[in-house]
Structures are given as structure tokens and as C-alpha cells.
C-alpha positions as CSV (number, residue, x, y, z in Angstrom):
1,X,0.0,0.0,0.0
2,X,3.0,2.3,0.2
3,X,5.6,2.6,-1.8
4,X,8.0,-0.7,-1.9
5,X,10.5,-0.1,-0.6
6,X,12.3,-0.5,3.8
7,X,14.5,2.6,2.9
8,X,11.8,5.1,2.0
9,X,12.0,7.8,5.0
10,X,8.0,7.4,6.2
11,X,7.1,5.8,3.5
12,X,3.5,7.5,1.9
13,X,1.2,6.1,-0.4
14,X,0.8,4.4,-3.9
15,X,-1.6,5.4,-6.4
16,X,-2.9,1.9,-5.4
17,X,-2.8,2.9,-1.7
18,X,-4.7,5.6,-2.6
19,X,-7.5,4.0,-4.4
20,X,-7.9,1.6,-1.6
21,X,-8.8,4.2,0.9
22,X,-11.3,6.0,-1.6
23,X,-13.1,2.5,-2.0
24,X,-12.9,2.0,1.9
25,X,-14.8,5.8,2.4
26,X,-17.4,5.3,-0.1
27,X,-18.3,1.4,1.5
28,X,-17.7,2.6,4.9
29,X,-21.0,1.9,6.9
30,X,-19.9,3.6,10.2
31,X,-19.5,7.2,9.6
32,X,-21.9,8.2,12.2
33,X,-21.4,6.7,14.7
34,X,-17.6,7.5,15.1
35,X,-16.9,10.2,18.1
36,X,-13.4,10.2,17.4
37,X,-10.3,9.5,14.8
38,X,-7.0,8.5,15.7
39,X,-3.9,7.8,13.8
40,X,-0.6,6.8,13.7
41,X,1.6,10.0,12.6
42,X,3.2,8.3,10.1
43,X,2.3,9.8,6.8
44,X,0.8,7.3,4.8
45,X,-1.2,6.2,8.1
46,X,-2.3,10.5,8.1
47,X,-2.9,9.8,4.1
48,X,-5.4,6.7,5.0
49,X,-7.5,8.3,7.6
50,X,-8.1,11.7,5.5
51,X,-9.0,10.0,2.6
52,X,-11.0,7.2,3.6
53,X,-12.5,9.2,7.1
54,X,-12.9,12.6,5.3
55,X,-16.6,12.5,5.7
56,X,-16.0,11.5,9.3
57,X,-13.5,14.1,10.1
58,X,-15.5,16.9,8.4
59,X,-18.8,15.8,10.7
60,X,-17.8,19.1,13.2
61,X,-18.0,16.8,16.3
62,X,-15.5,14.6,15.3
63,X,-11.5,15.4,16.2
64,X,-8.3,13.6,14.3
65,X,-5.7,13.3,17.0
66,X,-2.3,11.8,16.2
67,X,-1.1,9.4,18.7
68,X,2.4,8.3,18.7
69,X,1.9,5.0,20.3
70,X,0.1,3.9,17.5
71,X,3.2,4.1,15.1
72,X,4.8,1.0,13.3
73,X,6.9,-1.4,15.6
74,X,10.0,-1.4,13.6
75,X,12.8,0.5,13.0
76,X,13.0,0.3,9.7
77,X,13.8,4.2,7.7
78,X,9.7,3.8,6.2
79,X,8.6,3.0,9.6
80,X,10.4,5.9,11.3
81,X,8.4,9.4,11.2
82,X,9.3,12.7,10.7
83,X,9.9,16.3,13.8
84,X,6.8,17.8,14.9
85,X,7.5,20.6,12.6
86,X,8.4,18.9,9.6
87,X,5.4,17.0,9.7
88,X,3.3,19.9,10.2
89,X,4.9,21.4,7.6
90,X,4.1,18.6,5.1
91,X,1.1,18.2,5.5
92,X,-0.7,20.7,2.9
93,X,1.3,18.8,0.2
94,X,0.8,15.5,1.5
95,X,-3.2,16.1,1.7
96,X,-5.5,18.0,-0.5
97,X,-7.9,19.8,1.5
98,X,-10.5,20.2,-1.3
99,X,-10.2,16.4,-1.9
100,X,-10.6,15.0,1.8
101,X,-13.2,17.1,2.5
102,X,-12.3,18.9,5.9
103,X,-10.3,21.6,7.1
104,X,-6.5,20.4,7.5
105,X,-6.6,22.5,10.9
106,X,-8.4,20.1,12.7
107,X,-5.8,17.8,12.2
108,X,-4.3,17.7,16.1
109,X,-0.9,17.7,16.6
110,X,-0.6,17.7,20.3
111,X,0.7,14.6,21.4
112,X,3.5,14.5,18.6
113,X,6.5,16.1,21.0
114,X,9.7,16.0,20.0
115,X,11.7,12.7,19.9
116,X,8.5,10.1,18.8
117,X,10.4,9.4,15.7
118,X,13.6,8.3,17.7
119,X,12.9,4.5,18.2
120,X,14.1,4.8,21.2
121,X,12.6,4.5,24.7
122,X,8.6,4.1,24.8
123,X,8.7,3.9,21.1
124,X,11.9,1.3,20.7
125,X,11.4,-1.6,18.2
126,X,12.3,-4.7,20.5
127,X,9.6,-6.8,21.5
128,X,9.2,-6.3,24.9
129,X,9.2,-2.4,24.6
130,X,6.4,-2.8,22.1
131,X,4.2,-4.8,23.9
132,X,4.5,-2.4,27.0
133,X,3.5,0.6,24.5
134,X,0.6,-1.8,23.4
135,X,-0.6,-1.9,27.0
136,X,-0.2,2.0,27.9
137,X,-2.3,2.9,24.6
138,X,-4.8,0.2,25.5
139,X,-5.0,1.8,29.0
140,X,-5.3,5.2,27.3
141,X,-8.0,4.0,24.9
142,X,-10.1,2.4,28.1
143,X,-9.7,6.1,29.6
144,X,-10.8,7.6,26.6
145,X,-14.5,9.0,27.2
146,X,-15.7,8.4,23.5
147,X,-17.6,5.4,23.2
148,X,-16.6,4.7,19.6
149,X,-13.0,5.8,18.8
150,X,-12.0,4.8,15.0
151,X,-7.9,3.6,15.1
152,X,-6.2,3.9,11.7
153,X,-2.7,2.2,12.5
154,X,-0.1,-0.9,11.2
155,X,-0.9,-4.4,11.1
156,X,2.1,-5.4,12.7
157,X,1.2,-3.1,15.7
158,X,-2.4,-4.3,15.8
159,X,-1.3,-7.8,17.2
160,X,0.5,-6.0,20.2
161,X,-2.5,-3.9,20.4
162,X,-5.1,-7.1,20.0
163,X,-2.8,-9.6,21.5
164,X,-3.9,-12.0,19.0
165,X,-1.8,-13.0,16.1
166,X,-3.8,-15.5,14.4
167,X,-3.5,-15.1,10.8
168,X,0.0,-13.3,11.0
169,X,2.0,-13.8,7.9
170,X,5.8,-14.1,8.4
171,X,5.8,-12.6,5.1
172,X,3.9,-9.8,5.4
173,X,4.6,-9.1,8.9
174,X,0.9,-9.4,9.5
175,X,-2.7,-10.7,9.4
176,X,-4.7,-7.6,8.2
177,X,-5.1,-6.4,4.8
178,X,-4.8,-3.1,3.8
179,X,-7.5,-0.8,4.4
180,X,-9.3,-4.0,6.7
181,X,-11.7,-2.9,8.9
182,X,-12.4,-4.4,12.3
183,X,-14.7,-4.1,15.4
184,X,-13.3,-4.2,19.1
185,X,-14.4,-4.1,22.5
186,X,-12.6,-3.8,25.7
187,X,-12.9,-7.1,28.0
188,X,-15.4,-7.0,30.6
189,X,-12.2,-7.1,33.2
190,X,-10.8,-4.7,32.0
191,X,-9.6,-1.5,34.0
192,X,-7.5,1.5,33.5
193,X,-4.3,0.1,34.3
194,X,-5.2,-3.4,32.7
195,X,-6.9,-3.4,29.8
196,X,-7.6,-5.7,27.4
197,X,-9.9,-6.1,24.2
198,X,-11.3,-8.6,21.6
199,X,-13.0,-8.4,18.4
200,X,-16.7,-8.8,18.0
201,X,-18.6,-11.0,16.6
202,X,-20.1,-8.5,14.3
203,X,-16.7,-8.1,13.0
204,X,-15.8,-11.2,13.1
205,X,-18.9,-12.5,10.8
206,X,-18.6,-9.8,8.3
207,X,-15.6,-10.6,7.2
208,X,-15.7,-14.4,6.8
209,X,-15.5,-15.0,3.1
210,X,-18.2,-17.4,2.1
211,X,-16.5,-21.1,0.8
């Protein structure tokens, strides 16, 4: 979905890419009901949810927020994002306003500090570290007080976030396909400093492909 290459710094996307996302904003059947957008603030993650969200976004309710913790677990040069300010700066070019459908502005930049491209710390690409910044975003998400928050992130990261790795492809270096959609719930357990979530049914049965 991005362009083909590990040594791409933050990698955006293909034409293809592109496409994808238009096809998943003109199917997607959850538009209203989202209070909230979040996304990783790597570029072609920012490129997904614009294009495919825009009609989300633009509802006046609804904020983007850019969360760190949701970036790609690896620290390869297309996984690793660019300074607060070059970002910022970026973003008219990487995004046309007229074409997503929302003002650019309400793109929110706060939680993107200095030093969440480093791959260091919180945000370091060995195992353990990334399964403790799985937990702190799940504990985050639990605090949250929307009631339907729409997560547009990597599928290697999604299996930290999940804890479940059926399906992952060696490969790939995941299960989900681009653009995939799934439904989540936090366990019934679950608290703020332990929280834990599963995929519903409803998810689950719409997208089993008939034999």
C-alpha cells in the first residue's frame, strides 16, 4: 500500500494505496457513529484516515488526534516518522484539503513532541518495549471518554494492540489487509491500568468469506 521499498524515510502512499482508501470511504458503513479518529503519525497512516475518514473528520463533532503510540513497531527508515515541525509542515502537500473534505486545521498535533520518531525508549522496536507501549495505549483508549473511537494504524502493531496473532504472515509481517476494517471491545475485566480487548462477533462474521 506504500511505496516498496524499507528505505523510503516514512514511506507515503501508492496510487494503489490511494485507491484503496477512496473504496474503503465510499463502503464505509460507520460514519456516524464515530466520536473520534485517531492515527498513527506516520504519513501514509495521516494519508489513510483523511481519505477514507474525510466525511468523518468533516462531521464538526468529530476530532483527528495523532497518537504516537500507534506508530509501526520497527525501525525500519519507512517506519520511522518525521519532527513535529516537519510534519506539520508537510502536511498541505501531503493532503488535499479540497479532496478530503475537511479543514487540514483540525488535524491535532498535540501529542506529537519531539523525539516520537527516535525509536528509542517508549517507542523502541524490540519486543518487549512494544508490547508495554501496546498496554499503555490500551490503558489510554479504556480512559478515553468516546464510546466509539476509529484507530487507523499498522498491522504489525495491531497484534501487540489485540494480542492476538492469528492469521500473521511471516511474510507480510501481518494478518490484516490493507484498508481492513475491524470491530473491538474492551474485556469486561478490564480497568485502566489493565486493559484488554477482543474483536466482536459482528466483526468477526462480516468478514468471513463465504466457501
Amino acid at each position: 500500500m506504500y511505496k516498496n521499498s524499507h528505505w523510503v524515510h516514512d514511506a507515503v502512499l501508492t496510487e494503489k494505496g490511494k485507491s484503496q482508501a477512496a473504496a474503503l470511504r465510499d463502503q464505509f458503513p460507520y460514519s456516524d457513529r464515530i466520536d473520534l479518529v485517531i492515527s498513527s503519525p506516520l504519513r501514509r497512516a495521516i494519508q489513510t484516515a483523511s481519505i477514507a475518514l474525510g466525511p468523518t473528520i468533516a462531521r464538526p463533532e468529530v476530532n483527528y488526534l495523532l497518537v504516537p503510540m500507534g506508530q509501526e513497531v520497527n525501525d525500519f527508515k519507512c517506519d520511522i516518522g518525521h519532527s513535529p515541525s516537519e510534519l506539520k509542515a508537510q502536511i498541505p502537500e501531503l493532503l488535499d484539503a479540497e479532496n478530503v473534505g475537511f479543514d487540514l486545521g483540525k488535524i491535532d498535533f498535540s501529542l506529537v513532541k519531539d523525539g516520537w520518531n527516535s525509536k528509542t525508549g517508549i517507542y523502541a522496536s524490540d519486543k518487549e518495549t512494544v508490547k508495554a507501549r501496546a498496554a499503555a495505549l490500551r490503558s489510554w483508549l479504556y480512559q478515553r471518554s468516546e464510546s466509539n473511537i476509529l484507530f487507523v494504524t499498522h498491522g504489525a502493531f495491531l497484534h501487540f494492540l489485540t494480542e492476538d496473532w492469528t492469521g500473521d504472515d511471516p511474510v507480510r509481517g501481518t494478518g490484516y489487509h490493507n484498508c481492513e476494517v475491524r470491530l473491538f471491545d474492551f474485556t469486561p475485566h478490564s480497568t485502566a491500568d489493565d486493559a484488554h480487548i477482543f474483536e466482536t462477533e459482528e466483526s468477526k462474521a462480516a468478514r468471513v468469506q463465504p466457501v
